[in-house]
C-alpha positions as CSV (number, residue, x, y, z in Angstrom):
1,X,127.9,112.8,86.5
2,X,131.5,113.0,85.0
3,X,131.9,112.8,81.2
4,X,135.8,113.5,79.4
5,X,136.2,116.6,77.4
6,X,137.6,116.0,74.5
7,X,139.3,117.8,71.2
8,X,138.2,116.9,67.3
9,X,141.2,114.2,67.5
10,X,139.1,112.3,69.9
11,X,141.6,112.5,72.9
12,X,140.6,113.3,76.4
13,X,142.0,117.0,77.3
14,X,139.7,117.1,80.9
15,X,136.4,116.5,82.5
16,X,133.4,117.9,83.1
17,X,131.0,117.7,86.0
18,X,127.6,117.9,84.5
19,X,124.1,118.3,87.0
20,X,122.4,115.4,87.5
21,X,119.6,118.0,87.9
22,X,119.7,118.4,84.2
23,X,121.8,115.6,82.3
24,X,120.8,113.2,84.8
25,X,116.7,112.7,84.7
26,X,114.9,109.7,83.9
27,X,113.5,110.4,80.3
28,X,109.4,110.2,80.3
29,X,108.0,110.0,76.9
30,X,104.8,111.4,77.9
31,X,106.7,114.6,78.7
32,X,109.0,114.6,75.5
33,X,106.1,114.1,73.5
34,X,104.1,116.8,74.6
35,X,107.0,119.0,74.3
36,X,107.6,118.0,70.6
37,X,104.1,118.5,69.5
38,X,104.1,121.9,71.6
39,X,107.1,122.6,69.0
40,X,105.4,121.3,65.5
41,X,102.6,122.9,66.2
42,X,104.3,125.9,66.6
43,X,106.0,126.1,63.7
44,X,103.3,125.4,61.4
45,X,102.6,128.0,58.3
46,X,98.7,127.7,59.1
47,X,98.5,129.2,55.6
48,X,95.9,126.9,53.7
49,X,93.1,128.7,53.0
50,X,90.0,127.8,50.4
51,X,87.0,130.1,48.9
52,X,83.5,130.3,50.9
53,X,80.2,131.0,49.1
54,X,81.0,134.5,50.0
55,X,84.6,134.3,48.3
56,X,83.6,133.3,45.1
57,X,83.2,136.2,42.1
58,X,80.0,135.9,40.4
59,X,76.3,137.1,40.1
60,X,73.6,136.2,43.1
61,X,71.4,136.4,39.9
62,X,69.1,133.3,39.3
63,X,70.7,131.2,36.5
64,X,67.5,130.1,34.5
65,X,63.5,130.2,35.2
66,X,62.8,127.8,38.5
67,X,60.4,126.1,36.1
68,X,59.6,124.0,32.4
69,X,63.2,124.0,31.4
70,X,63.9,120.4,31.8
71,X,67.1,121.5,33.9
72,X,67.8,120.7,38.2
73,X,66.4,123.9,39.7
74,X,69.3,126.4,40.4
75,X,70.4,129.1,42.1
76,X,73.7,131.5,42.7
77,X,76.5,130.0,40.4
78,X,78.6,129.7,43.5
79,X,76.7,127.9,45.7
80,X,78.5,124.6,47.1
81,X,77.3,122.1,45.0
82,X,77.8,123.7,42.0
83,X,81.5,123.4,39.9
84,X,83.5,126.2,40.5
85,X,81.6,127.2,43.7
86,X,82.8,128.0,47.2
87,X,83.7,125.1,49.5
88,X,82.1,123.8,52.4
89,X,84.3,123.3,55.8
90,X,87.2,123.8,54.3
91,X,90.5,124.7,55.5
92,X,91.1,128.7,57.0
93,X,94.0,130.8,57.5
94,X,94.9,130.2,61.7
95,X,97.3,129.6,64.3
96,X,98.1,125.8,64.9
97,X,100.0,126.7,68.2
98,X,98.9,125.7,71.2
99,X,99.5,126.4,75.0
100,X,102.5,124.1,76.7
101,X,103.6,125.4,80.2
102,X,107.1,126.8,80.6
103,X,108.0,124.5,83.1
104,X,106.8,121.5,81.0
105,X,109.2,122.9,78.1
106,X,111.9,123.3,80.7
107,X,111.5,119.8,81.9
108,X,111.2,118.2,78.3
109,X,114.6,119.8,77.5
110,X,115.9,119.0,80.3
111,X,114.9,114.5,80.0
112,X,116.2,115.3,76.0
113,X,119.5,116.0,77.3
114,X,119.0,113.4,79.9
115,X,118.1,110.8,77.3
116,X,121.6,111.5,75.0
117,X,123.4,111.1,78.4
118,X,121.9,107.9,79.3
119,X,122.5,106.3,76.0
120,X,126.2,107.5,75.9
121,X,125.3,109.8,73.1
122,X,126.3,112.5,74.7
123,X,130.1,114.3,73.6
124,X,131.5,116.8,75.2
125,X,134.6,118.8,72.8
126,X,136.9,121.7,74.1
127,X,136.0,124.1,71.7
128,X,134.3,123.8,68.0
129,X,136.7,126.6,66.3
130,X,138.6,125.5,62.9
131,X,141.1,126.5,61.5
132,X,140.2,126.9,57.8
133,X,136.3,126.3,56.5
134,X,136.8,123.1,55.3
135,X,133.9,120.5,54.8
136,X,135.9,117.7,53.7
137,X,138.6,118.2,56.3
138,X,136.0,118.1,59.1
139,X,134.2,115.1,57.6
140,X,137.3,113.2,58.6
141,X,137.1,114.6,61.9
142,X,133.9,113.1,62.3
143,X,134.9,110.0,60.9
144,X,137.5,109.5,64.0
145,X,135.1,110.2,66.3
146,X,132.0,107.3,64.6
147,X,129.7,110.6,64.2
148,X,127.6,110.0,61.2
149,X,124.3,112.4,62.7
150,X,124.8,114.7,65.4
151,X,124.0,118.1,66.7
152,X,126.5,120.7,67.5
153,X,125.9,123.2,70.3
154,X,128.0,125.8,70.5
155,X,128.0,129.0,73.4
156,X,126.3,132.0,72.5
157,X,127.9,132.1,69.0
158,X,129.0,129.3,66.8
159,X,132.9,130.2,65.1
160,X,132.3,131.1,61.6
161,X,134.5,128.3,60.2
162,X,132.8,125.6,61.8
163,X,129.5,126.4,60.9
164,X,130.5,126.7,56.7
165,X,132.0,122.9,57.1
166,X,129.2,121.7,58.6
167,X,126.9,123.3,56.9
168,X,127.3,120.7,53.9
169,X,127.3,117.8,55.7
170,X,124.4,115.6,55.8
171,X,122.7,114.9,59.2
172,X,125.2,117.3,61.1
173,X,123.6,120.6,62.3
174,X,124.6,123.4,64.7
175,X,122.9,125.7,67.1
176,X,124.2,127.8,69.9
177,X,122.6,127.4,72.9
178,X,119.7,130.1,72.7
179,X,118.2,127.7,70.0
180,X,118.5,124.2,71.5
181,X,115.7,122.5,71.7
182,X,114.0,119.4,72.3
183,X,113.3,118.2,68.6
184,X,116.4,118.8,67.2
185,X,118.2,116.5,69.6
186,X,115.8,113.6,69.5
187,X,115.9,113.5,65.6
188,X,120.3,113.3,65.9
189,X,121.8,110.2,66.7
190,X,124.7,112.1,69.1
191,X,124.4,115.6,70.6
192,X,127.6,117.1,71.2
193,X,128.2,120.3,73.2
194,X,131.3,122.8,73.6
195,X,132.7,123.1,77.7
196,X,130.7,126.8,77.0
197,X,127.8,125.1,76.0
198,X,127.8,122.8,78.8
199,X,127.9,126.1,81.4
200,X,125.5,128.0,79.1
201,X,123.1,125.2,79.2
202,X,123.6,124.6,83.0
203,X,122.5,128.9,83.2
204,X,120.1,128.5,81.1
205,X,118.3,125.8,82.7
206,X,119.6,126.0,86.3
């Protein structure tokens, strides 16, 4: 597969021979699910956490006589049923992440790039560097090129200038190529990689 190379003025300044080995799957959504639940799942805090019986402060001492005070018979103060008392089943402190093979996060990055390619979503641009950090500058940029949500990949480091103007734009966001990944390039509209990215990603997942 041949795709243009082109500069932030939207003209063509080469080409690029991508692998149909990577950019040129057939997308299963089977396999992209999986991959983006694998990644949810992941990054969830797992945080949430409620008191037990044995959490709650208070006395194991019988509140009242069992008997002839008119009262429900009761026990602990903290006992389940009781207001204030520890909860039953409720949510612990644990890992949410589960188990996804590497070759089946391999091959879901692989049918996300596939899928960008396929719709003609995909950009390639000679290099991300700018000139000056400037957010309203590059917002015109993207306005030439009809990007209104995309992600940016750069090589192993993204230029210091690019990443300030994007940074205030909404639905543009940039990663270098360590941190692409499958959700982040479904959830753009356009994906668009640097000619380094495009050899970094070919490495990567060669």
């Amino acid at each position: 597969m041949q795709l243009d190379i082109i500069n932030f003025d939207g003209k063509a300044v080469g080409k690029v021979e991508l692998q149909d080995s990577i950019f040129g799957l057939e997308p299963r959504a089977d396999i992209l699910h999986r991959v983006v639940t694998w990644q949810r799942a992941k990054s969830r805090a797992g945080t949430h956490a409620v008191k037990t019986v044995s959490d709650v402060a208070g006395s194991g001492k019988k509140a009242f006589k069992q008997k002839k005070t008119g009262n429900a018979r009761e026990g602990e103060r903290y006992n389940v049923h009781m207001r204030g008392g520890g909860v039953v089943h409720g949510p612990v402190v644990r890992d949410h992440a589960i188990d996804l093979p590497k070759k089946i996060r391999s091959l879901g990055l692989k049918m996300a790039l596939s899928s960008k390619a396929k719709e003609g979503a995909l950009i390639i641009i000679d290099s991300e560097k700018l000139k000056a950090a400037k957010t309203g500058d590059f917002a015109k940029q993207l306005k030439k090129l009809n990007i209104a949500s995309a992600l940016f990949v750069g090589a192993d480091k993204l230029d210091e200038n690019f990443k300030k103007s994007a940074s205030n734009i909404a639905n543009v966001d940039a990663l270098p190529t360590i941190g692409l990944n499958v959700l982040d390039i479904l959830k753009h509209e356009k994906l668009v990689l640097t000619a380094d990215a495009v050899k970094a990603v070919e490495a990567r997942l060669a």
